[in-house]
N, C-alpha and C positions, 0 to 999 in steps of 0.2 A: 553410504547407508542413509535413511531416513534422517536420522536424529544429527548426523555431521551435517547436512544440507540444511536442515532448521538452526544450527547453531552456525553454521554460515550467513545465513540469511539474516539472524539479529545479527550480527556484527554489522554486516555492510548496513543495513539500516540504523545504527547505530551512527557509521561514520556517513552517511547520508542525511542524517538529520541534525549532525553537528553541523557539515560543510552548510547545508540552507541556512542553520542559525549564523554561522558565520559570515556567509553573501547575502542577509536578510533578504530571504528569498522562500514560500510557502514551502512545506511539507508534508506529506497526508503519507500516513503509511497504508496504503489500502490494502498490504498482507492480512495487516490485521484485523481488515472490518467484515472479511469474505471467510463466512464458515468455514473449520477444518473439513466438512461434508463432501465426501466424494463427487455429489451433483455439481458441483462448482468448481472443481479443478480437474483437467486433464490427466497432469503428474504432479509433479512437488512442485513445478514452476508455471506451470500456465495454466492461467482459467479455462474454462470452459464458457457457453455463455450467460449463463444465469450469473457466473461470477465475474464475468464484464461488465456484466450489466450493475451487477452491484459497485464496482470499480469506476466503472463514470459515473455514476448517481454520487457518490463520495466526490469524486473529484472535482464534477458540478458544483454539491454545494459549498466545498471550500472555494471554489474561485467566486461566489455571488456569496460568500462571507466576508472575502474578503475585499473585493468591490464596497462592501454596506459599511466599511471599518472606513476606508479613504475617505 
């Protein structure tokens, strides 16, 4: 159901974002920056484009954040 696949979802993002803290190594959770809005996701796991689009614009500027930090 819906709500087991969202509570899936934090988990593994949970142990995704321990493992990068642990390999010091960047994490962007971009679940979380792409509207719940049906225009943006296909189903419960993949974008559509408007929400790729938002997906690399995030991922963009964490890697040219993290460039400006070195």
């Amino acid at each position: 159901n819906p709500e087991s696949t969202i509570q899936a979802y934090r988990t593994y993002n949970q142990i995704l974002k321990r493992v990068a803290q642990q390999k010091n190594v960047n994490y962007v959770d971009v679940r979380s920056v792409v509207p719940s809005d049906p225009q943006y996701w296909g189903d419960a796991t993949h974008f559509l484009e408007p929400g790729s689009t938002i997906t690399a614009q995030t991922i963009a500027k964490e890697i040219i954040r993290s460039r400006l930090i070195e």
